[in-house]
C-alpha positions in Angstrom: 105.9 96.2 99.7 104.5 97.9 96.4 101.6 97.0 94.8 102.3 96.3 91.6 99.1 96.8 88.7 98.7 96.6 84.9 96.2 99.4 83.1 95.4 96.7 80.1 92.9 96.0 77.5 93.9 94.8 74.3 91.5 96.8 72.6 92.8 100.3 71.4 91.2 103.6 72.1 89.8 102.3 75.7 91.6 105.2 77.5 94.4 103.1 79.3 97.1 105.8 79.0 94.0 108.1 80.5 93.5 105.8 83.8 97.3 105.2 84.2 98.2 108.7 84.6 95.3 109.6 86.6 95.1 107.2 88.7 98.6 108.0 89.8 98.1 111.5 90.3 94.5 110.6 91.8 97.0 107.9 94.6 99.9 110.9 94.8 97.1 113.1 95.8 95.5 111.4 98.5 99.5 110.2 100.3 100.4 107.5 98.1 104.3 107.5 96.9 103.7 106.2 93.4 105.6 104.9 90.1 104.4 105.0 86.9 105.6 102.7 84.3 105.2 103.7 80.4 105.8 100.7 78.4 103.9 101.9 75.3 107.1 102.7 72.8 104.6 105.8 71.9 105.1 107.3 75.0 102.3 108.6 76.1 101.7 108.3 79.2 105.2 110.1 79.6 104.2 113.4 78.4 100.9 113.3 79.8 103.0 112.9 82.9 105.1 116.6 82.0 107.7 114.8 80.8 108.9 115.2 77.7 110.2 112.1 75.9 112.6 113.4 73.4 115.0 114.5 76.5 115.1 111.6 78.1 118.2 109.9 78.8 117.6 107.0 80.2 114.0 104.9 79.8 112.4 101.6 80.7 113.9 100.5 77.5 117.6 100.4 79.2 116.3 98.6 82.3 114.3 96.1 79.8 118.2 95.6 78.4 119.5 96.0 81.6 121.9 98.4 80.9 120.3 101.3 83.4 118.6 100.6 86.9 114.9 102.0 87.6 116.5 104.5 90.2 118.7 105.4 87.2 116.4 106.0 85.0 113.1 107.4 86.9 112.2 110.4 86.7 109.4 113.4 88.2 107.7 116.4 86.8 108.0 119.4 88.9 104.8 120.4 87.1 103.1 117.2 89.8 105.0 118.5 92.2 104.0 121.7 92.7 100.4 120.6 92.3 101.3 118.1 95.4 100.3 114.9 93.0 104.0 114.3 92.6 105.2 110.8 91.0 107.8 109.3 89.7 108.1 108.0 86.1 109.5 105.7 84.5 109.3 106.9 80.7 109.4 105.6 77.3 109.9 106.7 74.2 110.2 105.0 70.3 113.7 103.3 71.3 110.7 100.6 73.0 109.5 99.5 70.0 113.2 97.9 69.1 113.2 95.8 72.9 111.1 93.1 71.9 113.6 92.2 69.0 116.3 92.6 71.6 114.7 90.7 74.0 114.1 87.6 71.5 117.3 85.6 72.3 117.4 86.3 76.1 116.9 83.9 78.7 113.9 85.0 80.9 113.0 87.4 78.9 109.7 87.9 80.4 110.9 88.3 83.4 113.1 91.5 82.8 110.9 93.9 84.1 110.0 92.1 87.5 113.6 91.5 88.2 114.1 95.6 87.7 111.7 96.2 90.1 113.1 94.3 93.0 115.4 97.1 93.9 112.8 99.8 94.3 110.0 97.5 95.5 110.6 99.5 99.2 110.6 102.8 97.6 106.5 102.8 96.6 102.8 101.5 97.8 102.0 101.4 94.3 103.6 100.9 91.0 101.4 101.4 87.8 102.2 100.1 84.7 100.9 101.2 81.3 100.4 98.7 78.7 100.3 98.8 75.0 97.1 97.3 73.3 98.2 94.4 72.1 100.1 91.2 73.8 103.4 91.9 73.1 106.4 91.1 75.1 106.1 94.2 76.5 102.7 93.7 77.9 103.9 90.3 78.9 106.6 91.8 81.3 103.8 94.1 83.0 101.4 91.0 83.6 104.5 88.8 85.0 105.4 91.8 86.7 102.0 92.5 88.7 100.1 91.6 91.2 97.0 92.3 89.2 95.4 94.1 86.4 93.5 97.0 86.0 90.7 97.3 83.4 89.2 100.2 82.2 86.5 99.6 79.4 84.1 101.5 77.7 80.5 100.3 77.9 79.8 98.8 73.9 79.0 95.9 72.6 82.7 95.3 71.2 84.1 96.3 74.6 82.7 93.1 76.1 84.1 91.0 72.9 87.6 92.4 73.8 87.0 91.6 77.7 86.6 88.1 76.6 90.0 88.0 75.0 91.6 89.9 77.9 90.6 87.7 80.6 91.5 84.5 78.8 95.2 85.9 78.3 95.3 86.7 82.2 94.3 83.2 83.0 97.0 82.2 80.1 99.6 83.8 82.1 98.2 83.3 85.6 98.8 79.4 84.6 102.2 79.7 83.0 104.2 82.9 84.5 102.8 84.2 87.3 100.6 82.8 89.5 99.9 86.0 91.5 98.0 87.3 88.7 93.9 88.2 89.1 91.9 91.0 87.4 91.6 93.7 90.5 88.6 95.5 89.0 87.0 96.7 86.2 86.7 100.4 85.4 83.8 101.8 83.2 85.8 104.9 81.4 84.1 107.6 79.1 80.4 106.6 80.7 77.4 108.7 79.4 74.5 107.6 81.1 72.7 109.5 79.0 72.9 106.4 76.2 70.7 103.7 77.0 73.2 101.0 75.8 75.5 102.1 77.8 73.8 101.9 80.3 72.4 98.3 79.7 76.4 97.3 79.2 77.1 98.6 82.6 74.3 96.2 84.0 75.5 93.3 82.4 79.2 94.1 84.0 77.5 94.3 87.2 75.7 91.2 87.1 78.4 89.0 85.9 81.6 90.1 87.7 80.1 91.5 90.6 81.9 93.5 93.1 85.1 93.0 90.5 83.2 96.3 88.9 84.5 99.5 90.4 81.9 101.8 92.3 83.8 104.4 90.6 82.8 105.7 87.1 84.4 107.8 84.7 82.2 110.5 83.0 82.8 111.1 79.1 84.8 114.6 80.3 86.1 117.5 77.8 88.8 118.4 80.6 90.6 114.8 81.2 90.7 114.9 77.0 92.0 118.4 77.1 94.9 117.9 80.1 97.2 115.5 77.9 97.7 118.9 75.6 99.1 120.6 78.5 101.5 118.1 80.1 99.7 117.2 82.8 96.7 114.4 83.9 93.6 115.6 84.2 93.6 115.4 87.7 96.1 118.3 87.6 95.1 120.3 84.8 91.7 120.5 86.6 90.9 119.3 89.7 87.3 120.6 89.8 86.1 118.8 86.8 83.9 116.0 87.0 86.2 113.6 85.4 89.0 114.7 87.5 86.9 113.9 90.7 86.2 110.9 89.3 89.7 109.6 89.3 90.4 110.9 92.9 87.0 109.3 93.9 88.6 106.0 92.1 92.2 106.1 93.5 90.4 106.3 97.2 88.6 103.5 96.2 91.8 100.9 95.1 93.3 102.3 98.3 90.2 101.1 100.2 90.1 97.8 97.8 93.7 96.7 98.5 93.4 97.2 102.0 90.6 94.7 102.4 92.1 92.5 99.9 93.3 89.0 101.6 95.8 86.5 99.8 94.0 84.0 97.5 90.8 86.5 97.5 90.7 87.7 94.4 91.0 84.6 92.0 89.6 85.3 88.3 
């Protein structure tokens, strides 16, 4: 059975489109079969993935409106492939933005995305879904789709404002909608510990939530920032950078994480 996880933070600019792709590559790498879901309608995480948007024929938007399966409408890069980090996609492109208009007079409408994935649950260990930065009905399908969420934040002051609203949505829809719902882990992205308040941020993550912060820690890294240009993650584009480490370093880590992981263990 997959395991199914949100990258989510309703504050923009916290490099969720970054962890997403990575982290798939990063599971790919190290024997994981993987999906990656792109339901940002600015499709990023798609052509960071080598895929390129404009072509595609069939997207998460026709399986949001059911008119396309996800075996239909997935697709791979042979770009991963060849760099043996090869996953599957499910892309996205500006049609998205129109769904959530769509999806206003349908019954269940929540729920469209976790029905979709039923069929393909055997196919992966992990599905991945990228969310846009805002609670949408689009972000509402990935939380009532997953088993948990995924969290990267930067360490700032207004990082741990946004965490406040992020964890009260999850328990919002951990309540109503889906009841398997925790936060999985928090991941400190673009970290300079060069910059005392970062630093000091990190602490106070540490202290409060515990072993809910990942070990892993993403370096502030000209390479991962560079990759999306190319077509590729970072892990890809250059797998002896820092950053790129990082992520591999990170996806051994969730391996390790939902291994341990008992039912009921990992309340919010």
């Amino acid at each position: 059975m997959a395991k199914i996880f949100c990258v989510a933070n309703q504050k923009g600019g916290v490099g969720k489109t970054t962890t997403t792709v990575n982290l798939a590559a990063g599971l790919a790498k190290v024997g994981q079969r993987v999906l990656m879901v792109d339901l940002d309608p600015q499709g990023n995480a798609t052509m960071g993935s080598g895929v390129d948007k404009r072509k595609l024929e069939l997207t998460v938007y026709d399986v949001l409106l059911e008119s396309a399966s996800v075996r239909e409408a997935r697709t791979t890069s042979p770009k991963l492939i060849e760099a043996g980090c090869g996953y599957d996609i499910l892309g996205a492109n500006r049609e998205l933005a129109g769904a959530e208009v769509e999806l206003v007079e349908v019954e269940r409408r929540e729920k469209r995305l976790k029905q979709a994935m039923v069929e393909v649950d055997p196919d992966y260990d992990f599905i991945l879904i990228d969310c846009p930065p805002s609670l949408s009905m689009l972000t509402l399908n990935g939380l009532c789709c997953a088993h948990g969420v995924i969290v990267p934040m930067q360490c700032e002051y207004f990082a741990l404002e946004g965490l406040t609203d992020l964890v009260n949505t999850i328990k919002q829809v951990h309540a109503n909608l889906n009841k398997d719902l925790a936060i999985i882990g928090l991941l400190r992205v673009m970290f300079d510990p060069r910059i005392t308040l970062q630093q000091q941020v990190s602490d106070q993550l540490k202290s409060h939530f515990g072993e809910k912060v990942f070990n892993a820690v993403i370096p502030r890294n000209v390479r991962l920032a560079e990759a999306p240009s190319y077509g590729v993650p970072g892990v890809v584009f250059d797998p002896a950078s820092k950053g790129a480490q990082a992520f591999v370093a990170f996806a051994q880590e969730m391996v390790e994480r939902i291994e341990r992981m008992t039912p009921g263990s990992n309340k919010i």
